[in-house]
N, C-alpha and C positions, 0 to 999 in steps of 0.2 A: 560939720558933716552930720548926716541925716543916723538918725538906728530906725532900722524897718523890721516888723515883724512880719514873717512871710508865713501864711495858715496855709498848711499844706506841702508835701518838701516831696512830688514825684519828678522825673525826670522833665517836666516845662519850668518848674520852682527850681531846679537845680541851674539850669540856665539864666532866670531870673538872677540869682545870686548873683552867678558869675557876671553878669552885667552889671549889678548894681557894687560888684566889689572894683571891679575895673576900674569906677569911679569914685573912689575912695569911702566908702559909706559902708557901716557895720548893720549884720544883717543875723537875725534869729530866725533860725527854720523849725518850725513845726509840724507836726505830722503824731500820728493814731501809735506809729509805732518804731521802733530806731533803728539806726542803721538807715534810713530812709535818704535819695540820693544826694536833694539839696542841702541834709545834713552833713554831710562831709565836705562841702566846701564854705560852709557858714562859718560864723564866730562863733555862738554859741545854738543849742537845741533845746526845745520842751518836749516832752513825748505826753499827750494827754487826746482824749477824745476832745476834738473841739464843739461836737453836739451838745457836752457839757456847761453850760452858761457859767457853772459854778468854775469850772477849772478854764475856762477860757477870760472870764475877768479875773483869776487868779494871775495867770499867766501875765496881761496884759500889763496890770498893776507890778508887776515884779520887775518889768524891763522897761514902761513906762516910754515903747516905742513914740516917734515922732510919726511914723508912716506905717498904716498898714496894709498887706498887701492880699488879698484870699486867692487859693491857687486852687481851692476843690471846693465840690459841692457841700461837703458833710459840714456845714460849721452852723453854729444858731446866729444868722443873719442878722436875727433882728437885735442883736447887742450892737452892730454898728452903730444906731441912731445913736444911742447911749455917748460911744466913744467920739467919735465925730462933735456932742455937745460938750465932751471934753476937752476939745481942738484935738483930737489925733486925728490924721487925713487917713481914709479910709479909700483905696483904690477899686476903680474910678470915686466912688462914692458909695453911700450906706444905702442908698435906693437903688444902684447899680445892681450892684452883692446880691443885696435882698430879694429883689424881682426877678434876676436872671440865673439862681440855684435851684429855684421852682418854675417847673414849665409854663405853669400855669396862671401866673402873675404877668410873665413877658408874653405869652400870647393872647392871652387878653387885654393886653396892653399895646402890641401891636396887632391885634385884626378887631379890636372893638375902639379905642382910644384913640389909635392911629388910622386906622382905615386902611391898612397893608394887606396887600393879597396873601393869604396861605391858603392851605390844605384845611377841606374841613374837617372838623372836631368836635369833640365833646369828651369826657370827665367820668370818672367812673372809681367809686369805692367799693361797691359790691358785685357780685355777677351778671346781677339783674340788670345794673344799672350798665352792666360790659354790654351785655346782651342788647338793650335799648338804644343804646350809641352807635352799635354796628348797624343794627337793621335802619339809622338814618344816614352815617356813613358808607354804608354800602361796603361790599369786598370788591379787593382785595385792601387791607388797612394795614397800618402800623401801629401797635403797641409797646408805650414809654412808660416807664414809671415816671412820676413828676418831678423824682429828684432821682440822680442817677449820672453815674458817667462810664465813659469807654465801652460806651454797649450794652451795659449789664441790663437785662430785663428789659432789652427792644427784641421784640421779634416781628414778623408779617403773618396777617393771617389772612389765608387766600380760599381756606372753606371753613363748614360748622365746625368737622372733625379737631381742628387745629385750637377753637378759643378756650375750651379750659386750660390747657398748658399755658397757651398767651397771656391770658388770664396770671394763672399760678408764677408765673414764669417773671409775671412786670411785680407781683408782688414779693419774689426772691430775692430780684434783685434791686430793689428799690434801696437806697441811701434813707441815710438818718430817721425820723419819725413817721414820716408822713407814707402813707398808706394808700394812694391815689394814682390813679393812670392817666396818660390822652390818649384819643384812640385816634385818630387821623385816617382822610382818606385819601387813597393811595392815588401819587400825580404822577400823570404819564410825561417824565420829562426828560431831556435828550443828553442835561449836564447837570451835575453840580457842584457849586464854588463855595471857598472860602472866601472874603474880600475882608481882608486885613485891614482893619480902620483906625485912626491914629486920630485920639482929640486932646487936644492940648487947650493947658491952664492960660497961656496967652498966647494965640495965633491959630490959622487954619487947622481944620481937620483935613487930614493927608489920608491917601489910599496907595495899598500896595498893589500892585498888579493882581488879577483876580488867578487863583490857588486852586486846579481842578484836584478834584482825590476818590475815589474807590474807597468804599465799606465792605465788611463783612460781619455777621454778627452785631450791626451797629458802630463797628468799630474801625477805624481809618485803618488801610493797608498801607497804600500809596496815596504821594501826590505830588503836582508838578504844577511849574510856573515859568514863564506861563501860560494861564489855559487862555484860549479866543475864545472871546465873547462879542458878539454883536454889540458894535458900539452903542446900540441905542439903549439895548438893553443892558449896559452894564452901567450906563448912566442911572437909567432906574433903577440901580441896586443903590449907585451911591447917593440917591435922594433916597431911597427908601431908609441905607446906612444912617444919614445927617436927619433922621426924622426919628431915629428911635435913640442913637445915642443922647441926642440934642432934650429930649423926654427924661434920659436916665440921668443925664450928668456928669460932667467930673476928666478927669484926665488919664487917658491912660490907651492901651492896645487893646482893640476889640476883633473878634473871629466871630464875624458874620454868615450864615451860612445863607444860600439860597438854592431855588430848582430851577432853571430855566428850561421850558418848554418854548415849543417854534412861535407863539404868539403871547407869553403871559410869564412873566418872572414871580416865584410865590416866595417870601419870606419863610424860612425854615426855622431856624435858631438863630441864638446868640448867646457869646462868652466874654463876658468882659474880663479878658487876659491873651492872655498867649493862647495860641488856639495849636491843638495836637498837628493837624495836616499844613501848618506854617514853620514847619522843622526844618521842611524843604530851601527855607533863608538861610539855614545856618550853614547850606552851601557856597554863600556869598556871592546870591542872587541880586541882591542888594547892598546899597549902601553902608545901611545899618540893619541887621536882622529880626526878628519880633521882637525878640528879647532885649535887645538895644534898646529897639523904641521904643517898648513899652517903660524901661527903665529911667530914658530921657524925661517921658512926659510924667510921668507921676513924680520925680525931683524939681519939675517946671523948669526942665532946661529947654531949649528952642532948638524945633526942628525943621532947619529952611527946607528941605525936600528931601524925600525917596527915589531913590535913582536905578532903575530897575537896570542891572548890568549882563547877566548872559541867561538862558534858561538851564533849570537844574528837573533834576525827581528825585523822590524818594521812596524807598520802601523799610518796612518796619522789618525787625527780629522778633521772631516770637517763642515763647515756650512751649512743651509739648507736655509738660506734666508737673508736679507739683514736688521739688525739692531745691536742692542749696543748688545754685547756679555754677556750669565748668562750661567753658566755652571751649570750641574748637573749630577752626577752618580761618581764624583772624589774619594770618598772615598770609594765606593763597588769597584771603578780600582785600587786604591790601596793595595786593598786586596790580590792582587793575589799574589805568590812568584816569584820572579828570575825575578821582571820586573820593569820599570819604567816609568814614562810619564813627560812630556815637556807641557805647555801651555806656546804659545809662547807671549801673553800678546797685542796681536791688538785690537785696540778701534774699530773698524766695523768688522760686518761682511758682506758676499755675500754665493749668493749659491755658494758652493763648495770654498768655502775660505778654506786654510789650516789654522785650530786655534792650533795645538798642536801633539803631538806624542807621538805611545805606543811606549815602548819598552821592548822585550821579550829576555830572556838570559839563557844560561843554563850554569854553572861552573860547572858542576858538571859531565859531560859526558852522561845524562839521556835521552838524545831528540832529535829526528831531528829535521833538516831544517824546513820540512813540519810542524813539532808539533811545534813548534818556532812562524812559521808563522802562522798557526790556532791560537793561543794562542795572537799572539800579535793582530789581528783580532776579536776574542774575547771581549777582554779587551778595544779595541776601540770603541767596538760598546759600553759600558756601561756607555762611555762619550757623553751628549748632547750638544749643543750648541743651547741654545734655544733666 
């Protein structure tokens, strides 16, 4: 059996484990600080900044992991190469990791390398250089920090009045070192998907039904599967998928995001892992859920197919402020039928923390999309987090 170090231990790492314990394989969860989710169902834990190259090849050398796994943005990427010429497998791979924690490696990698339609952009360290970006992307725009997750430091800017904050705003919340923005311009489009992509160490790459979800603040609310998509154009997403995995490498679950608009599908992002808006599997939308998959293929176990069985939704729990987490309204949510919820077990909270998830299902052929998603909505408001 495998020992995996898992960099990073929030509630998609906590899942990770439990797949990868299922299957008899011992597993170390890491994270910035303890009590962290995936640490409680691991074998053992490290608590250290992983931005630290020093305490992250400490770590590595200590437990001498077979498989490693990165579940967040913050880690110094480019130690993969290193570990990898050590033979430890590094999930999907060290050029995966490394490209796809920084914006700006994977989209210039897909819209200049690959020739993949996106939104246009440009890059920005200082104001000036904010300023110059917008006046050729035009408003209304999006601004990311280049490293960053759940939102932190996206916002839209739809006048002048708005880009200082934008500005200030992508450099608050910016991850680990790097100091840098994309400014993107804003696509007028009618959906957007996640398309769960599955590449395996020997045999096809598989797709899960394409994952429609609602943002706010950047950050996933809901989401549901599955969503329609014009078959033509959800082909050109899984060419688009099979062009940019097939560049990164490696094995493992990918959360592909895209825009589809009425004539033009534009590449958005990409996660090589478990992707936040494919929670909505853990409904038992499928066969096997992200977390499964993703666990099968980085062990090089075989996966003949994805078997898409009824549609589900989901909506998140959220915090309203920043202390020790007391829950209330759990058993009026459990009341409902054909649904379940997750609290994912974090010792703090903050406004707008994610603590936990509905989820809404129907086996039974009874409901749409829409009632799905009312429903999982619903059931989420009658959970507090006080």
């Amino acid at each position: 059996m495998k020992k995996v170090m898992l960099l990073g231990s929030g509630e998609l790492g906590r899942e990770v484990v439990i797949a990868l314990k299922r299957l008899g394989h011992t597993v170390i969860a890491c994270d910035s600080y303890a009590g962290a989710p995936a640490m409680q169902v691991a074998d053992g834990f490290e608590v250290f900044s992983m931005l630290d190259a020093d305490g992250l090849d400490a770590a590595v050398a200590r437990h001498a992991p077979d498989i490693i796994v990165p579940e967040v943005e913050s880690i110094r990427t480019d130690r993969f190469y290193a570990y990898e010429a050590q033979g430890i497998q590094v999930t999907p791979s060290a050029k995966a990791a490394n490209f796809t924690m920084n914006r700006k490696l994977i989209r210039d990698l897909a819209a200049k390398d690959l020739d993949l339609i996106t939104a246009p952009y440009g890059y920005a360290t200082t104001y000036e250089e904010f300023l110059s970006v917008i006046e050729t992307v035009g408003l209304p725009c999006v601004v990311k920090p280049l490293m960053s997750s759940s939102g932190k430091g996206q916002s839209v800017v739809r006048s002048e009045d708005e880009m200082r904050s934008a500005f200030d705003y992508a450099l608050e919340g910016a991850r680990g070192d790097i100091r840098e923005m994309i400014v993107e311009g804003f696509i007028d489009f009618h959906t957007e998907i996640t398309l769960l992509t599955v590449t395996q160490k020997a045999g096809e790459t598989l797709f899960c039904a394409p994952i429609g979800h609602r943002q706010e603040r950047g950050d996933y609310q809901e989401s549901w599967q599955p969503c329609h998509v014009d078959p033509a154009q959800l082909e050109e997403c899984r060419d688009m998928a099979v062009k940019v995995t097939s560049a990164l490498g490696g094995a493992g679950i990918w959360g592909i995001e895209f825009f589809l608009s009425d004539d033009t599908v534009y590449f958005s992002e990409l996660s090589p892992r478990p992707h936040d808006t494919g929670m909505v599997t853990l409904a038992g939308t499928q066969n096997f859920n992200e977390f499964e998959l993703h666990a099968r293929a980085l062990l090089g176990l075989p996966i003949a197919e994805i078997e898409q069985r009824y549609p589900a939704a989901s909506a998140v729990i959220l915090a309203e402020k920043d202390d020790e987490p007391n829950y209330s309204g759990i058993e009026e949510a459990c009341a409902y039928r054909q649904s379940d919820l997750r609290i994912f077990g974090k010792p703090t909270t903050r406004p707008y923390r994610r603590m936990g998830v509905v989820l809404a299902y129907d086996r039974l052929g009874e409901e749409s999309i829409g009632q799905l998603r009312a429903r999982a909505a619903e059931i989420a408001a009658k959970v507090k987090v006080h």
